[in-house]
C-alpha positions as CSV (number, residue, x, y, z in Angstrom):
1,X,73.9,106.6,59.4
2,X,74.5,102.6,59.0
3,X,77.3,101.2,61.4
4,X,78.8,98.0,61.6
5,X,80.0,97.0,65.2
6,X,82.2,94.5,65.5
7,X,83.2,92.5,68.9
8,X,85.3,90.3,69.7
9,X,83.1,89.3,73.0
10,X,79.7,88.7,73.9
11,X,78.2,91.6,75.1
12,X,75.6,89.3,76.8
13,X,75.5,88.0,79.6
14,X,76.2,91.5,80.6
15,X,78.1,90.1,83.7
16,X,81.7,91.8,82.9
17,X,82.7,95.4,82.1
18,X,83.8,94.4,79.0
19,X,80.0,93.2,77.6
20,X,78.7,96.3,79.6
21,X,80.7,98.9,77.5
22,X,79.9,97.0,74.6
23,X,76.4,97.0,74.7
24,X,76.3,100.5,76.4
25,X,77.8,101.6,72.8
26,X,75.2,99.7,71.0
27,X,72.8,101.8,73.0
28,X,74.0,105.5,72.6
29,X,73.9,104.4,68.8
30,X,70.1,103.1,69.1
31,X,69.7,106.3,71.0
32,X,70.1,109.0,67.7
33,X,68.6,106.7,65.5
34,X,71.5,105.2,64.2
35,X,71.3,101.7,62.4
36,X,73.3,99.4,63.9
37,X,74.5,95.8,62.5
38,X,76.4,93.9,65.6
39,X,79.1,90.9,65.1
40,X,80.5,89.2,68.0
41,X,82.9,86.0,68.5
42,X,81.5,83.7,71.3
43,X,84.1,81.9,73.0
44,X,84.6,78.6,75.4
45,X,85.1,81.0,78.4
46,X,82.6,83.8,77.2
47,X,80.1,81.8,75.7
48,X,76.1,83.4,75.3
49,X,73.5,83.9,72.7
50,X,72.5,87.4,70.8
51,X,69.0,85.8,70.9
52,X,69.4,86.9,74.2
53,X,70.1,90.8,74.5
54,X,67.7,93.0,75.6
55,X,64.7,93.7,74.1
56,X,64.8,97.2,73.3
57,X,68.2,96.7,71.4
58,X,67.6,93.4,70.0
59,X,64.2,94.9,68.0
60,X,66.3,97.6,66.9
61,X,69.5,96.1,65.4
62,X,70.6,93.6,63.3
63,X,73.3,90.7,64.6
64,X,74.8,87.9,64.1
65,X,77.7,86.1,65.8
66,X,80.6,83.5,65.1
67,X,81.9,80.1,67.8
68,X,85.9,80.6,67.9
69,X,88.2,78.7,70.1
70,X,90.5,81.0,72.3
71,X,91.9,78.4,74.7
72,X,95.6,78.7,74.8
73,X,97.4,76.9,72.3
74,X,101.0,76.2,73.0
75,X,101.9,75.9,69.2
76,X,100.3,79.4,68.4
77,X,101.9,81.1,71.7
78,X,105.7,79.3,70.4
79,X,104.7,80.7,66.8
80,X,103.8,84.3,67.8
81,X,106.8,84.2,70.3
82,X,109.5,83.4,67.3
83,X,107.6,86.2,65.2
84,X,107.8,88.8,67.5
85,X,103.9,89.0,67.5
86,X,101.3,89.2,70.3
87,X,99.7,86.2,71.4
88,X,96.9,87.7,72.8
89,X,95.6,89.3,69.8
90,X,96.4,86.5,67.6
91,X,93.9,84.1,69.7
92,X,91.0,86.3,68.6
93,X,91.7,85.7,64.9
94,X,89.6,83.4,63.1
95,X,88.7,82.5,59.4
96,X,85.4,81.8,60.3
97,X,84.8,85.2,61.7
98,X,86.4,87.0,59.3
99,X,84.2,85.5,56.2
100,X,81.1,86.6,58.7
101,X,82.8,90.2,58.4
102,X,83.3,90.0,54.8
103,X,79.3,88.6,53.9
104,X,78.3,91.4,56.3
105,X,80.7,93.9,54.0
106,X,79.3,92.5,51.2
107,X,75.6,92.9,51.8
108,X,75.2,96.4,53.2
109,X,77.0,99.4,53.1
110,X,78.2,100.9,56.3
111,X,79.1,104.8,57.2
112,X,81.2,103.7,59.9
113,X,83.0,100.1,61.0
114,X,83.5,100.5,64.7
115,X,86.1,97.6,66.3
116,X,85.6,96.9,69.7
117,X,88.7,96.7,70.7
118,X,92.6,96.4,69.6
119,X,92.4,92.7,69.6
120,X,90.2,93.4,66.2
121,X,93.1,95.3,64.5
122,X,93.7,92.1,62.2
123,X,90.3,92.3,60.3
124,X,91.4,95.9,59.1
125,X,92.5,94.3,56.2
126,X,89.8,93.1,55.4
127,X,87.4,95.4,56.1
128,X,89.2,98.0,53.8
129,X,89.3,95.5,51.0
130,X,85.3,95.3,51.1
131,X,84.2,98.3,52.3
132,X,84.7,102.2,52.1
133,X,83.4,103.1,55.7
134,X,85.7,105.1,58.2
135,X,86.9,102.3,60.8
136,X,87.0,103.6,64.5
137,X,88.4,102.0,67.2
138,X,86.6,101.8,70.6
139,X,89.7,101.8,72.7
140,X,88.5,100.3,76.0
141,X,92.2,100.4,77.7
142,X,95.8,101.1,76.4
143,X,96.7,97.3,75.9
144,X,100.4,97.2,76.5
145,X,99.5,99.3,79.9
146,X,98.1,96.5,81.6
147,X,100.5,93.8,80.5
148,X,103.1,96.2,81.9
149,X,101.7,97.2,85.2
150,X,100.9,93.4,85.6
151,X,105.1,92.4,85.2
152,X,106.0,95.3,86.7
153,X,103.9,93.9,89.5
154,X,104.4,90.4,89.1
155,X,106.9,88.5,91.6
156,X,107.0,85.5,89.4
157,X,110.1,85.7,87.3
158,X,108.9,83.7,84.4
159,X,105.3,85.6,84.2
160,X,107.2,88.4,84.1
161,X,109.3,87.6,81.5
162,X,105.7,86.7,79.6
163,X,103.7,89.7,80.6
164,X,106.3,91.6,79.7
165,X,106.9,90.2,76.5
166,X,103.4,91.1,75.6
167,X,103.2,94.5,76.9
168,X,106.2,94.9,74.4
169,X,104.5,93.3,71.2
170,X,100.9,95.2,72.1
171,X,102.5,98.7,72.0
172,X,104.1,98.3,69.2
173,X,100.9,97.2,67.6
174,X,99.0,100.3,69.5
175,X,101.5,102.5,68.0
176,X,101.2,101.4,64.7
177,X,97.6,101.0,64.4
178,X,96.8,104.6,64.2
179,X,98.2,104.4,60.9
180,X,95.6,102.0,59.6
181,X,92.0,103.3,61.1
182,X,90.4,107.0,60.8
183,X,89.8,107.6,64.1
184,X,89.8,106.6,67.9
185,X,87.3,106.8,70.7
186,X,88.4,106.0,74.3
187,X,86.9,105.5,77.5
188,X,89.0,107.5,79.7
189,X,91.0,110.6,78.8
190,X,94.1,109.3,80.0
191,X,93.7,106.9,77.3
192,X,92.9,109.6,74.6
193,X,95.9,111.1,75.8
194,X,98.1,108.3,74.9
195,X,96.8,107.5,71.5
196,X,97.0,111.7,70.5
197,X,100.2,112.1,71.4
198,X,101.4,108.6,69.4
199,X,99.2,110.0,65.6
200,X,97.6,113.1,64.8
201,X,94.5,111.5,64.3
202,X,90.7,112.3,65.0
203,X,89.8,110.7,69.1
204,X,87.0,111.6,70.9
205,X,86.2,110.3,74.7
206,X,83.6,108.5,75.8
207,X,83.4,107.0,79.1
208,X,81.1,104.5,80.0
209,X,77.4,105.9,80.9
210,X,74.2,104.4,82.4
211,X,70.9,104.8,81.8
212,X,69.8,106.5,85.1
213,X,66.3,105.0,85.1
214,X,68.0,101.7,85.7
215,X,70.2,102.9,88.5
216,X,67.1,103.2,91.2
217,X,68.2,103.4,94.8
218,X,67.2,101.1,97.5
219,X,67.8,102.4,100.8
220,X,66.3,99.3,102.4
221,X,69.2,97.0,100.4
222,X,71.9,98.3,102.5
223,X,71.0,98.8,106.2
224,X,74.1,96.9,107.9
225,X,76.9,97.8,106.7
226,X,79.4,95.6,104.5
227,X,82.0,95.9,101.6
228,X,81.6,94.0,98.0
229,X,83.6,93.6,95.4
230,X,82.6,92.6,91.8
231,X,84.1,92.3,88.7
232,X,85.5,89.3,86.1
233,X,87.7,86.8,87.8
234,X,89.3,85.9,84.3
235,X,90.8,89.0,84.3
236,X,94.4,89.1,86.1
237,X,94.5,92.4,87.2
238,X,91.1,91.7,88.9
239,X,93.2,88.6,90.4
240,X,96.2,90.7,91.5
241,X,94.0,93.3,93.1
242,X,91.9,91.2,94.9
243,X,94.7,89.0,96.6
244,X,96.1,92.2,97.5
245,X,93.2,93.4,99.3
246,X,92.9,90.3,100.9
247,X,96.5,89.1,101.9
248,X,97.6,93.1,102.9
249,X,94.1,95.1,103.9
250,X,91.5,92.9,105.2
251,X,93.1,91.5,108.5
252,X,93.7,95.3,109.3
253,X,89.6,95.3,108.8
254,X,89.0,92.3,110.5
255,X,90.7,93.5,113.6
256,X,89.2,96.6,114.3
257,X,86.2,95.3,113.3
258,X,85.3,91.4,113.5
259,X,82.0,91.9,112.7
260,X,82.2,93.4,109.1
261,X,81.7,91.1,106.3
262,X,83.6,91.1,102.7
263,X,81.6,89.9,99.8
264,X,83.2,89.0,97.1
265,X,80.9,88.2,93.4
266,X,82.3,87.7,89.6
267,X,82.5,85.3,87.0
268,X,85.0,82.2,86.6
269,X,86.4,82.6,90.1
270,X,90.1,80.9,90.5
271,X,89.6,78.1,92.6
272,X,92.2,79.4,95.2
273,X,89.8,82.0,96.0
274,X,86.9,78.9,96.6
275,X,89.1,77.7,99.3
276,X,90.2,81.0,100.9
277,X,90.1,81.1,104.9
278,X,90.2,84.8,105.6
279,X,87.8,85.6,108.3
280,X,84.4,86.7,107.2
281,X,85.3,86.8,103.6
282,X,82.0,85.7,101.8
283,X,82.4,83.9,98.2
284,X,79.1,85.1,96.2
285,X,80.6,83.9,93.1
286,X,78.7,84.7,89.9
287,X,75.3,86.3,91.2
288,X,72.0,86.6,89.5
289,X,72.2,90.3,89.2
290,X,74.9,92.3,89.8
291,X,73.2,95.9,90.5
292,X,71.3,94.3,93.4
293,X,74.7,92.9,95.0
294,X,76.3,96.1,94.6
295,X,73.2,97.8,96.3
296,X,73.0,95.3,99.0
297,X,76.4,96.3,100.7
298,X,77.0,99.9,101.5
299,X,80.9,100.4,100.7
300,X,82.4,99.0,97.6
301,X,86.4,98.2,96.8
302,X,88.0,98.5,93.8
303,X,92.0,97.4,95.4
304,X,93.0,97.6,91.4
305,X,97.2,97.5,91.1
306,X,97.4,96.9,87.1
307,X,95.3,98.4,84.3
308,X,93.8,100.6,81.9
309,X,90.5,102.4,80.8
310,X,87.8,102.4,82.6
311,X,86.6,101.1,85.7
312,X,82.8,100.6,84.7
313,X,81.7,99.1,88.3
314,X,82.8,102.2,89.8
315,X,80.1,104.2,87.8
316,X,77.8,101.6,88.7
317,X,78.3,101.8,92.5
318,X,78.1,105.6,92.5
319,X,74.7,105.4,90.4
320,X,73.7,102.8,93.3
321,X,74.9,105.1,96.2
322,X,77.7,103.0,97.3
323,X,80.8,104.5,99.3
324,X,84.0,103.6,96.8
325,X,87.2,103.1,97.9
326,X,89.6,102.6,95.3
327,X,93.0,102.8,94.3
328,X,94.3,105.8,92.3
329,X,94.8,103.5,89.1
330,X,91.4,102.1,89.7
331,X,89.3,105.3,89.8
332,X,92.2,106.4,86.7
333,X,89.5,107.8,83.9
334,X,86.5,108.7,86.0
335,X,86.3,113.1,86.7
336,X,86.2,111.9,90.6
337,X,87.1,114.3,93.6
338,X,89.1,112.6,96.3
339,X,87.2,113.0,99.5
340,X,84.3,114.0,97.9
341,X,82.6,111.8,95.8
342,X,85.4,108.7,96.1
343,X,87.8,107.7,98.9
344,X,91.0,107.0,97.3
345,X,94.1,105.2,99.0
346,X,97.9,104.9,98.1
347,X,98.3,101.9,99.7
348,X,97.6,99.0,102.3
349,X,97.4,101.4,105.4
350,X,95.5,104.0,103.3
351,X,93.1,101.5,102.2
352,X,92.3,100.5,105.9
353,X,91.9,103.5,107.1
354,X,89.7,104.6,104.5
355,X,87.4,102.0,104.6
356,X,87.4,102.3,108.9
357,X,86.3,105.7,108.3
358,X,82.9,104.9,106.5
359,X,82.2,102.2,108.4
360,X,82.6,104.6,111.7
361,X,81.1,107.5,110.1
362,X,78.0,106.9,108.8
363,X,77.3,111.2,107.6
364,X,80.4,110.6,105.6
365,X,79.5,107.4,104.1
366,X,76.1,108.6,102.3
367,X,77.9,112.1,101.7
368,X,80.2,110.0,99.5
369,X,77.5,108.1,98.3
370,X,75.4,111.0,97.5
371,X,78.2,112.5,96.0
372,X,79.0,110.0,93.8
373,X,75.2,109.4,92.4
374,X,75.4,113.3,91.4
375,X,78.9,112.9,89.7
376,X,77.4,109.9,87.6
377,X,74.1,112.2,87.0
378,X,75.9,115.3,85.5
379,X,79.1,113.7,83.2
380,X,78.1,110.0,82.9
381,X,74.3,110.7,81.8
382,X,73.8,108.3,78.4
383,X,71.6,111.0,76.9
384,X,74.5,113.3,76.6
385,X,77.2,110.7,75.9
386,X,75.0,109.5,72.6
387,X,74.5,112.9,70.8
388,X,78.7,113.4,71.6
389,X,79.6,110.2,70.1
390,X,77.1,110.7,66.7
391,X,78.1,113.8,66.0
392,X,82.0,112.9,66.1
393,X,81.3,110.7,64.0
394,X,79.3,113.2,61.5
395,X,82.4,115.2,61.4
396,X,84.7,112.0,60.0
397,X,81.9,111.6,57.3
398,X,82.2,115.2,55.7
C-alpha cells in the first residue's frame, strides 16, 4: 500500500499536539509496512525542517515540504468575508504547495491520499484531477466546534462577531466536504459522530496513541508535589483556558495552599502571560522536552473551555503517571472514568477542589495516576491502533 500524506503543518518540532498526531499517523503507517510519501507546508509561526524527524521514520519514508506565508492578510480576510468563505482555510492555500502536490501525483501512484486536516479540503481538486487514490480525511477536531465554543465564550463583541463568523463558514464547509472525499478518520468518537450523522460515508476512529516504550516512568521526577500545564500558546482555546484557570481557580489554590507551584510550558506564549503576577505561577515557556516537564510535576491541568478532538497531552500525562484534572470538554474523546483514572470538574469551585484533593491525598493521587497509565496501556496502545487504521483502509481499496 503506497500513501501520500499530506499536511498542512510541520510535524517536527514535535512540540504541539497538532505535529504529535501527525507524525503519530506517519508511524502506525511505518508500523504495517505501509509506504509512506509525507508533504507538509512550513510556516512563519510553525517553521522546522523534515531533515529533522526522527530517525526511524525519516529512513523509512519519503518527504518533501513547501515555505507558505500564513500571516494574516487583511485583504484576503475582507475577500473571504464578502465571499462568504473561511478565512482560516483560505490562509493555508498556496500555489506553490499545490504544484508540490501535483509533481508528487505525477510521479507515483498512491492507494490512498490522506489530508491532514480540513484546512486541506482545497487541494481535492487537485488531487482528483491527477490521481485515482481514495482521499481520507484525518479529522483532528470538528472545525466549526471550536470557532463556536470560542464566541460563544468570548466577551469581546467584535471577536465574537469574527469567531462566529467562522464557525459559520467552517461547518458549512465540513458539511459539504463529505461529498468530495471517500472516507473519514477521527480522533475522538464524538467527532466520528458528527461527521456520520452529516454523510453516509466510510469513518473509522482513531485516537491518538503512544509508543509505550517512550512513556518510561520516573518516580524520582516528581517527589514535591506541583501542577503543569502544557500545550501551544498559539492556540486560542489554549489561551482562554489558561486565563481562566488563572484569573478563576488558582487564588482558590494559592490560598489553601501558598506553597504549591503552577508551571506553565508551550510554544509562542502571549506576552500578557510573560508579565503575569499571580503568586507562584512559574513561566517555563517553550521547554527542551516536554515528556520530562510533564513528569517532573505530579498533577497536570487541562482548564480547556472551547474545542474539539482530542486532547493528546492528556494521553501523555496518563502514560507519564500524572494526576489530570480536566474539564469535561477537555477530556471530551478520551474512554476516561471520572474518579477513576481522571478527575473531572464543572467548573471554578470543582476545579479547586479537585486539584486540593490530590495534593492532600497522596493514595488517591498515584491511584489516579496508576489508573490512567493502564487506561493509556489497554485502548491507546500504537500496536493496536496501526493494524485498525490499515485495515480500514484495505476495506476502501476492494
Amino acid at each position: 500500500m503506497n500513501v501520500l500524506q499530506v499536511c498542512k503543518k510541520m510535524p517536527v518540532p514535535t512540540k504541539d499536539g497538532e505535529a504529535l498526531a501527525i507524525l503519530n499517523m506517519t508511524t502506525l503507517l511505518i508500523e504495517q509496512q505501509v509506504q509512506v510519501t509525507l508533504l507538509a507546508i512550513a510556516t512563519q509561526k510553525h517553521p522546522g525542517n523534515l531533515a529533522d524527524l526522527p530517525k526511524d521514520i525519516k529512513n523509512h519514508i519519503h518527504f518533501n515540504q513547501c515555505n507558505v506565508n500564513t500571516n494574516f492578510n487583511g485583504l484576503t480576510f475582507l475577500k473571504s468575508v464578502i465571499q462568504g468563505d473561511a478565512y482560516t482555510l483560505n490562509r493555508f492555500y498556496s500555489i506553490d504547495y499545490e504544484k508540490l502536490i501535483q509533481q508528487t501525483l505525477q510521479q507515483q501512484q498512491f492507494d490512498i491520499v490522506q489530508l491532514e486536516g480540513l484546512y486541506l479540503l482545497p487541494y481535492v481538486e487537485l488531487i482528483r484531477k491527477f490521481s485515482t487514490a481514495k482521499i481520507v480525511l484525518r479529522a483532528h477536531n470538528v472545525e466549526h466546534h471550536v470557532w463556536q465554543n470560542l464566541s460563544t465564550n468570548s466577551s469581546n463583541y467584535l471577536k465574537k462577531k469574527i469567531y462566529q463568523f467562522n464557525a459559520n463558514s467552517l461547518k458549512s464547509i465540513e458539511e459539504k466536504s463529505l461529498e468530495s472525499i471517500d472516507a473519514v478518520v477521527s480522533i475522538s468518537t464524538e467527532d466520528q459522530t458528527f461527521f456520520k450523522r452529516q454523510h453516509h460515508i466510510p469513518c473509522l476512529n482513531i485516537p491518538f496513541g503512544v509508543q509505550l516504550d517512550d512513556y518510561q516512568i520516573h518516580p524520582s521526577l516528581s517527589e514535591s508535589v506541583s501542577i503543569s500545564f502544557i500545550g501551544s500558546l498559539d492556540w486560542l482555546p489554549n489561551i482562554e483556558g489558561l486565563q481562566w484557570f488563572i484569573e478563576k481557580v488558582w487564588t482558590s489554590i494559592h490560598q489553601q495552599f501558598p506553597k504549591i507551584k503552577f508551571h506553565i510550558a508551550g510554544r509562542n506564549m502571549p506576552a500578557s502571560f510573560k508579565k503575569t503576577h499571580a503568586p507562584n505561577v512559574i513561566i517555563e515557556g517553550e521547554v527542551p522536552c516536554a515528556k520530562q516537564f510533564i513528569a517532573a510535576h505530579p498533577i497536570f491541568v487541562v482548564p480547556l473551555l472551547s474545542g474539539s478532538g482530542m486532547r493528546i497531552k492528556i494521553i501523555e500525562a496518563m502514560a507519564l503517571q500524572a494526576a489530570v484534572v480536566s474539564t469535561p470538554l477537555g477530556a471530551s474523546g478520551i474512554q476516561y472514568t471520572n474518579q477513576s483514572n481522571i478527575l473531572i470538574a464543572q467548573n471554578p469551585a470543582e476545579f479547586s477542589k479537585s486539584i486540593g484533593s490530590l495534593i492532600k491525598n497522596t493514595s488517591l493521587r498515584s491511584q489516579i495516576a496508576k489508573n490512567g497509565r493502564q487506561l493509556v496501556e489497554k485502548q491507546y496502545n500504537n500496536l493496536q491502533l496501526s493494524k485498525s487504521l490499515v485495515n480500514f483502509y484495505r476495506t476502501l481499496l476492494h
